[in-house]
C-alpha positions in Angstrom: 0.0 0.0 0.0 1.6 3.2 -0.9 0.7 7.1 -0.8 -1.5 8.7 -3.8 0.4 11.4 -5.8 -2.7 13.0 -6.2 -3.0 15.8 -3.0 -5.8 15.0 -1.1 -7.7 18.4 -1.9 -8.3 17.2 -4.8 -10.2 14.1 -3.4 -11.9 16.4 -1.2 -13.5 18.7 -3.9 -14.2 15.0 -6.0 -16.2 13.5 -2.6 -18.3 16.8 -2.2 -19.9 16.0 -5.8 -20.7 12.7 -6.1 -24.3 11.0 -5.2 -22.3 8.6 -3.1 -20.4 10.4 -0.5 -22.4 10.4 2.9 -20.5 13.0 4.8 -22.2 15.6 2.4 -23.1 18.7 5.1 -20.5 17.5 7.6 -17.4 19.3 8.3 -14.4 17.2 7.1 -11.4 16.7 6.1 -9.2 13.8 3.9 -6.6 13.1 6.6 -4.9 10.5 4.3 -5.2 8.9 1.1 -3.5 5.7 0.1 -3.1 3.5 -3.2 -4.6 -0.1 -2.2 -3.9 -1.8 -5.8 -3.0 -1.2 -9.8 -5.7 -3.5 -12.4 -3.7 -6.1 -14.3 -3.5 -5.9 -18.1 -3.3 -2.4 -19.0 -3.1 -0.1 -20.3 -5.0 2.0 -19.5 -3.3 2.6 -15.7 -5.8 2.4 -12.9 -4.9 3.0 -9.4 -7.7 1.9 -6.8 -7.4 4.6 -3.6 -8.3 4.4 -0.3 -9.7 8.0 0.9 -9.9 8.3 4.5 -12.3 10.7 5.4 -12.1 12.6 9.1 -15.1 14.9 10.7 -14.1 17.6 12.3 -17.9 17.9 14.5 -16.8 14.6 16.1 -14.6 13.8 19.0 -14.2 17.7 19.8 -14.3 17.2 23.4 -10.6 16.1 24.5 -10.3 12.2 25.3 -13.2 11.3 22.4 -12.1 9.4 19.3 -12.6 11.2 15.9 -14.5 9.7 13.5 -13.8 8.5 10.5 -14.4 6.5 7.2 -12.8 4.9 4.3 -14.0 5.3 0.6 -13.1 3.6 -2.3 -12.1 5.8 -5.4 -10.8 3.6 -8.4 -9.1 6.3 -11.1 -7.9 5.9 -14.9 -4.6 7.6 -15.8 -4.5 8.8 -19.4 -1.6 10.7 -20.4 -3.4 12.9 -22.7 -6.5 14.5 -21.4 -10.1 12.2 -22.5 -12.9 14.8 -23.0 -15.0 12.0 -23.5 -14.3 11.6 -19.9 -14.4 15.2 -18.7 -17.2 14.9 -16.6 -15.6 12.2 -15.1 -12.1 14.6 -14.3 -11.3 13.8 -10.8 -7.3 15.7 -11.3 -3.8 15.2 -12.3 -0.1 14.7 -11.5 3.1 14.2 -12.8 4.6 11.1 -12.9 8.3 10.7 -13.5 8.5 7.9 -15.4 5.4 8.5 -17.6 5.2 12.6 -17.1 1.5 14.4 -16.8 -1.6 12.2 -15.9 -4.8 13.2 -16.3 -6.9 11.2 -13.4 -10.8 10.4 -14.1 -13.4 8.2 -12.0 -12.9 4.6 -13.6 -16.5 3.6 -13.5 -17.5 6.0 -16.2 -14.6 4.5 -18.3 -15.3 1.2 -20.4 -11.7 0.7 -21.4 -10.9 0.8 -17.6 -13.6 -1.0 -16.9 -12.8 -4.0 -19.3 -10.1 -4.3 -16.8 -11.9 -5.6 -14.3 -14.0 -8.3 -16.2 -11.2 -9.7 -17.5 -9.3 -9.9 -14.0 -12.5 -12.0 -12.4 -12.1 -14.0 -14.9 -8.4 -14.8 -14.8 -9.3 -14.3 -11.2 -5.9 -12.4 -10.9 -4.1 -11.9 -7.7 -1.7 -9.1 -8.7 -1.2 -6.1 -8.2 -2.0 -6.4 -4.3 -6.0 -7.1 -5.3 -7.8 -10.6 -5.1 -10.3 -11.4 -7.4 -12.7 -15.0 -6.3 -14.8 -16.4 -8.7 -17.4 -18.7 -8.0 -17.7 -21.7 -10.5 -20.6 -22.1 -13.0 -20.7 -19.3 -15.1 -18.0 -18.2 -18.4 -18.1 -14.0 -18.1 -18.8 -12.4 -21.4 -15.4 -11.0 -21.8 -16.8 -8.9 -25.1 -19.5 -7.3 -23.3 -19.2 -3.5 -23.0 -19.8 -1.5 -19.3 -22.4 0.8 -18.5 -22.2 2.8 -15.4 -25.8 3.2 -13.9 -26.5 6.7 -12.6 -29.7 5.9 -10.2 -27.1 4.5 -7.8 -26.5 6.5 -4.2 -24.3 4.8 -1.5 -21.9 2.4 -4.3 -21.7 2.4 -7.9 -23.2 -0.6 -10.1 -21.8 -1.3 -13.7 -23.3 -3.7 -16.2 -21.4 -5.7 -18.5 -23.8 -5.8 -21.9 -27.0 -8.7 -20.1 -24.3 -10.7 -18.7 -23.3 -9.3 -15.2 -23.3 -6.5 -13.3 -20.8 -5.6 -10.6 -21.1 -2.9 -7.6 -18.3 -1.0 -6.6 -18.3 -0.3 -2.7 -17.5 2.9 -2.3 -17.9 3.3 1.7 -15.8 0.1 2.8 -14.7 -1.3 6.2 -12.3 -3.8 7.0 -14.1 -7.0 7.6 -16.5 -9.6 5.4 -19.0 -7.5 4.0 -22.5 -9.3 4.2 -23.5 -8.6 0.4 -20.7 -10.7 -0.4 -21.0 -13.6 2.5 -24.7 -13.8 2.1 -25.0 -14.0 -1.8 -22.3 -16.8 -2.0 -24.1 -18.6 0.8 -27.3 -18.4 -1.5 -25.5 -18.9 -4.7 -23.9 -22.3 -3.3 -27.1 -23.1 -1.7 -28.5 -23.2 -5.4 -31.4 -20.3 -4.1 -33.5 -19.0 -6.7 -34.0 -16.1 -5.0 -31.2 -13.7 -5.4 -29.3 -13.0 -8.1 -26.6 -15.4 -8.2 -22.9 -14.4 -7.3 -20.0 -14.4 -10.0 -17.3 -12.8 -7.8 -15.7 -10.2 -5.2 -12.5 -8.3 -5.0 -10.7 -8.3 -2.0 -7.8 -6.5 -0.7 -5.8 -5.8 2.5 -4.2 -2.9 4.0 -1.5 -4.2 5.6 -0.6 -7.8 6.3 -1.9 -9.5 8.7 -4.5 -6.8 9.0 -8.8 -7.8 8.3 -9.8 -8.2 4.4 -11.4 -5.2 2.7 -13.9 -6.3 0.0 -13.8 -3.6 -2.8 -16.3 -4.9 -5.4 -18.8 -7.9 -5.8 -19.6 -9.2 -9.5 -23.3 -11.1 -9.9 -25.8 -12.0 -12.5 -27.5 -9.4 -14.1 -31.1 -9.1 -14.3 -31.6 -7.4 -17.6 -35.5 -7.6 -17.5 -36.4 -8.0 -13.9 -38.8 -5.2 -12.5 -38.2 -3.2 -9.6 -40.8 -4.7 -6.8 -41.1 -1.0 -5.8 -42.2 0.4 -9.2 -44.7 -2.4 -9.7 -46.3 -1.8 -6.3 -46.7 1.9 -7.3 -48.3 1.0 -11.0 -50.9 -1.7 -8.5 -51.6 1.5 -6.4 -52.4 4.0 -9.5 -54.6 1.1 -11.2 -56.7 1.1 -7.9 -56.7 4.9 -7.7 -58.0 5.2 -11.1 -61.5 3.5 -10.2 -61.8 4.1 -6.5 -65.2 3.0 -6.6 -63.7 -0.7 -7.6 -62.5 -2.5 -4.6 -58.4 -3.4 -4.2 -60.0 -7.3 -4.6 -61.1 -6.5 -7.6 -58.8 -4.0 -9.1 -57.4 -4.9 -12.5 -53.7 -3.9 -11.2 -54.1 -6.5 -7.3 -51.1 -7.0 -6.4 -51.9 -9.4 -3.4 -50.6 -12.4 -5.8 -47.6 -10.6 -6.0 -47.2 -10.5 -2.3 -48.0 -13.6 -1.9 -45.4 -15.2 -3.8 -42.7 -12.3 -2.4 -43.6 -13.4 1.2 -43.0 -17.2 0.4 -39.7 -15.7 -1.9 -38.7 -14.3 1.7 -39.8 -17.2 3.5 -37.6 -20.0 1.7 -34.4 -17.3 1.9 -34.6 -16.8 5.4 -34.7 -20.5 5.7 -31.9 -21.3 3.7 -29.4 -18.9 5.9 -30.8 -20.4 8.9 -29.1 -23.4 7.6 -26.1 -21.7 6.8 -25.1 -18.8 9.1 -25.2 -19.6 13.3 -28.5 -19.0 14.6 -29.9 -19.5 18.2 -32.4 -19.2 21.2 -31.2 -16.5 22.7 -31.9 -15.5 26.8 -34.8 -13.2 28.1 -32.4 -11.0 29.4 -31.6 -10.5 25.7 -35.0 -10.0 24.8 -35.2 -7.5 27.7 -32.1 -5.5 25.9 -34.2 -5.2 22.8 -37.3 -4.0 24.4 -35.0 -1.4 26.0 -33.3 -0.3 23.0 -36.6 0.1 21.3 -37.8 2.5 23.8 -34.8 4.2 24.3 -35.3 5.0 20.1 -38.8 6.0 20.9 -38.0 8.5 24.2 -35.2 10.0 21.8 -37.8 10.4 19.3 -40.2 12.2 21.0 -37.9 14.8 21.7 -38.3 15.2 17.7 -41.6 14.6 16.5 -44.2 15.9 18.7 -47.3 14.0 17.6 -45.5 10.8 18.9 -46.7 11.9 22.2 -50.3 10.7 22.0 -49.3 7.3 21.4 -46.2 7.1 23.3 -48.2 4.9 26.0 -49.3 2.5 23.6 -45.9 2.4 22.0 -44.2 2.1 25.2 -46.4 -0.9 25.3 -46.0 -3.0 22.7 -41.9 -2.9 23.3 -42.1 -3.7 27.0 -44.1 -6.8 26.0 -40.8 -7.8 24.5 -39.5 -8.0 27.8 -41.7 -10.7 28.5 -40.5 -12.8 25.9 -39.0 -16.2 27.5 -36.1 -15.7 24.8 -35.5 -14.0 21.3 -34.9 -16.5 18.3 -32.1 -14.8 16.0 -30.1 -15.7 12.4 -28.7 -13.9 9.3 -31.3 -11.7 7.8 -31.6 -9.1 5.1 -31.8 -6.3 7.6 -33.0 -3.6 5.5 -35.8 -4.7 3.5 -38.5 -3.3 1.8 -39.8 -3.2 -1.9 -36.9 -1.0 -3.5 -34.8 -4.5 -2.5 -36.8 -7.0 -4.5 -36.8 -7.6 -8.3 -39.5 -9.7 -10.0 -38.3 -11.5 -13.1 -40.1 -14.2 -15.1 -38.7 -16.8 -12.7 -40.4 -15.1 -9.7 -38.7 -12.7 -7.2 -35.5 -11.8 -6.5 -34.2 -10.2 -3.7 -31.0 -7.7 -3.4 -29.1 -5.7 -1.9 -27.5 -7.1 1.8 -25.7 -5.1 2.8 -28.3 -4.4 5.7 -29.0 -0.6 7.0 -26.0 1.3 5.8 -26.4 3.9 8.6 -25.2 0.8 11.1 -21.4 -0.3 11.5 -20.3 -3.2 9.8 -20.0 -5.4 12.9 -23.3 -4.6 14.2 -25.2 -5.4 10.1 -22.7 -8.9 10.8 -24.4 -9.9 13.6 -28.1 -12.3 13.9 -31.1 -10.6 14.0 -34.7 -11.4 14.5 -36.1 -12.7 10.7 -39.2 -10.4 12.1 -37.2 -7.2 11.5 -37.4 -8.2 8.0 -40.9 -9.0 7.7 -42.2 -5.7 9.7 -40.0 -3.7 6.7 -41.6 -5.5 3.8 -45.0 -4.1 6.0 -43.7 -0.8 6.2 -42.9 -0.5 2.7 -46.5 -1.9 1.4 -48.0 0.8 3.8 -45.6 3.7 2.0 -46.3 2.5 -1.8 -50.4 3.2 -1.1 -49.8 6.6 0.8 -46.7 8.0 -1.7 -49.0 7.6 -4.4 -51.9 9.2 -2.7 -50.1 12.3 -1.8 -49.5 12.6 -5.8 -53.4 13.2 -6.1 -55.3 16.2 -6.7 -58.7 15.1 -5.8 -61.5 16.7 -4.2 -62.6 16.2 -0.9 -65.1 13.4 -1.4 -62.5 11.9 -3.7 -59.9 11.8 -1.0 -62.2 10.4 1.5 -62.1 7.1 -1.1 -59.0 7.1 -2.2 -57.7 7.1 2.0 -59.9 4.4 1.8 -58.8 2.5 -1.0 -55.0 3.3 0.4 -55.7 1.7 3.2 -57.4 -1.9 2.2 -54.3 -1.8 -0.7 -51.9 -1.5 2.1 -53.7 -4.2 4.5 -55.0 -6.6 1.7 -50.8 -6.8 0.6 -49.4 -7.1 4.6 -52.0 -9.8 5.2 -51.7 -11.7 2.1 -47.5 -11.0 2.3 -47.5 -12.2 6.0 -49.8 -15.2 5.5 -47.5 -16.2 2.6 -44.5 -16.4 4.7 -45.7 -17.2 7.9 -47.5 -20.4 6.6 -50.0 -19.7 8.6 -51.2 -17.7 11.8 -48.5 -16.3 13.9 -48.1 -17.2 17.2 -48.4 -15.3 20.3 -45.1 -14.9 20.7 -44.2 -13.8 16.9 -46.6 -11.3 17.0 -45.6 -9.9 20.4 -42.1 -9.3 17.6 -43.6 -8.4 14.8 -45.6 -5.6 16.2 -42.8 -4.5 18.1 -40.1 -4.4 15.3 -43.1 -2.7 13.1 -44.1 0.3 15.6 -40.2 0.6 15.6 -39.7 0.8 12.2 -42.7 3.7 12.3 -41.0 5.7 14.8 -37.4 5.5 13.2 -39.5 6.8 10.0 -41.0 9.7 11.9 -37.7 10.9 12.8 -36.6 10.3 10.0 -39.3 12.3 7.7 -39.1 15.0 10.1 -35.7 15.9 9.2 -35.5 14.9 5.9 -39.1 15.3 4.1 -41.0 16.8 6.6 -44.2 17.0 4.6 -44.2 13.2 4.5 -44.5 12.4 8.4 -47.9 11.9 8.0 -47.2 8.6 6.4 -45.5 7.1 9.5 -47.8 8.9 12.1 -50.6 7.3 10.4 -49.4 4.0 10.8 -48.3 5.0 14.8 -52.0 6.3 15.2 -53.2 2.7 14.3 -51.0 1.1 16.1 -52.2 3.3 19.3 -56.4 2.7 18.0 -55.6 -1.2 17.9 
């Protein structure tokens, strides 16, 4: 590993404008930057760097660690400058053995790129990066990159329809779950999840934990996104309001069936292959806490919480009356955005679990329910974001909260009955509700500070909680 030549400013000014940077509003500073690996086979040169990123509004007090994080920035070198790649212009240096360099972000590069697909596939381990491949599928070494531009916290290249790989761009030291989960799927023969091709590893320093860089999987050129499809199964219904959910020409409680059984026979195949375990009641106690230690801290920032704190306070504490809490490796941040539906049913994506949590704590088990009460969550936001897109008159919207409201239930019952097999015991739906009303107060907050215009949609779902 060995110093950039590029001067950190420059990395500084290049973090403040991309979509994936999450220290955006924070006083920081890039306290070091270091060059992790080169790609085989150039030319052209590309450098992967290490930016480490430190905030200046943390540890202020003396005695309290600073904070900081480490992001990945891969850069192609051209000699000459590429104005095909000018949006892409990152800086430059000069090297003295191959004179000025002109430094660019390599994901919007195909010739860089290339690089990479043909390094999974010699599954190369020069240059100080690893690249694993997992048998049972020949990469299309031919196939051309596109860089997609939706993406926020990585950055996800397709190779033509035959794979796609996502660049990590915040990384910490340690087995990253995208990567561990998929492979455990892929092995597992789950039809599920996209299957795994590859990752790229690295390491600081030896002896030091691995840093996984990249992860290369199948590519599901005509899959729909579960969230999208939701929304078009909302708008049908709002069209004809006078036309129950049951019998709107857009139901999508087939859908949710088939996603809840999808989720179902995936949480059942990493209970097979990741530890899980009965956990104590003291343990179930801790959760209970922790829940309403989130909901006391939440009150101090969304008022209306107060009505139904009592109630909420409620359905944690029963928790704590849990004999024990049953745990294993979930998804840890689902909802619809993380599901694809492709001729050969669903799909599921994406985990990494909640990106806002360290990577130890998204490592650890979890309760499957925190899944399941997300997937809830989400069919509850799919019938209310559409809604507030209306312009309807006041009799209108009288129907149409109506209409959003048996959507939303008609989809958690038939999601929940799907995966559940069944009715839930007393015990799971001691969790469930608890992990939901959680979920609904971390969204209050949440709205609040970010779109505060869309609180309403949580706090309805709080205010039911507190009328049931």
């Amino acid at each position: 590993m060995t110093p950039s030549h590029l001067d950190p400013s420059v990395f500084s000014e290049f973090l403040d404008r991309t979509r994936w940077f999450g220290g955006k509003g924070r006083p920081y500073s890039v306290t070091d930057v270091r060059t992790v690996g080169e790609l085989p086979g150039g030319p052209p040169l590309v450098l992967i760097h290490l930016v480490e990123v430190t905030y200046t509004d943390a540890g202020a007090s003396p005695g309290e660690a600073t904070e900081t994080e480490l992001y990945q920035v891969p850069l192609v070198y051209y000699q000459d400058a590429e104005h095909r790649l000018d949006h892409a212009f990152v800086g430059w240096w000069e090297d003295p053995d191959r004179g000025w360099q002109h430094a660019y972000d390599a994901a919007h590069d195909r010739d860089a790129m290339a690089l990479w697909l043909r390094a999974f596939a010699a599954e190369s381990t020069e240059g100080g990066l690893e690249f694993h491949r997992l048998p049972g599928h020949e990469l299309d070494l031919e196939a051309s990159s596109t860089l997609f531009s939706g993406e926020q916290s990585n950055s996800s290249v397709a190779y033509g329809e035959d794979s796609l790989m996502k660049v990590f761009r915040k990384v910490t030291p340690g087995v990253n779950p995208d990567i561990a989960v998929h492979e455990v799927l892929t092995r597992a023969g789950s039809e599920h999840v996209p299957a795994l091709y590859g990752w790229l590893e690295t390491r600081l320093d030896e002896g030091d934990d691995v840093l996984q860089l990249a992860m290369l999987q199948q590519f599901l050129r005509t899959a729909s996104d579960g969230w999208d499809l939701a929304l078009a199964s909302v708008r049908a219904l709002y069209a004809d309001p006078e036309v129950h959910a049951r019998d709107s020409g857009g139901d999508f409680a087939g859908e949710s069936s088939r996603l809840g059984e999808a989720l179902r026979e995936v949480h059942h195949t990493l209970r097979e292959h990741f530890p899980a375990e009965t956990r104590p009641a003291s343990e179930a106690a801790e959760l209970a806490a922790a829940m309403t230690g989130r909901l006391e801290t939440a009150l101090g920032v969304v008022p209306e919480l107060r009505e139904h704190a009592a109630t909420l306070r409620a359905a944690f504490a029963a928790v704590a009356k849990l004999d024990g809490l049953e745990v294993q490796q979930v998804h840890g941040d689902l909802h619809l955005g993380q599901t694809l539906r492709t001729s050969h049913g669903w799909k599921i994506v994406d985990f990494e679990g909640e990106p806002a949590k360290p990577l130890a704590e998204r490592q650890l088990p979890d309760s499957p329910w925190r899944d399941v009460a997300g997937m809830l969550r989400s069919f509850d936001y799919a019938a209310r974001v559409v809604q507030r897109s209306l312009s309807t008159s006041e009799a209108d919207a009288d129907l149409i909260d109506t209409r959003a409201q048996e959507w939303s239930e008609r989809n958690k019952f038939h999601f929940l009955h799907a995966y559940a097999g069944g009715e839930l015991s007393p015990e799971q739906r001691v969790l469930l509700d608890a992990y939901f009303a959680d979920k609904a107060v971390y969204e209050t907050v949440y709205e609040t500070r970010n779109r505060p215009s869309w609180v309403a949609i949580p706090l309805q779902a709080v205010a039911r909680i507190g009328a049931a």
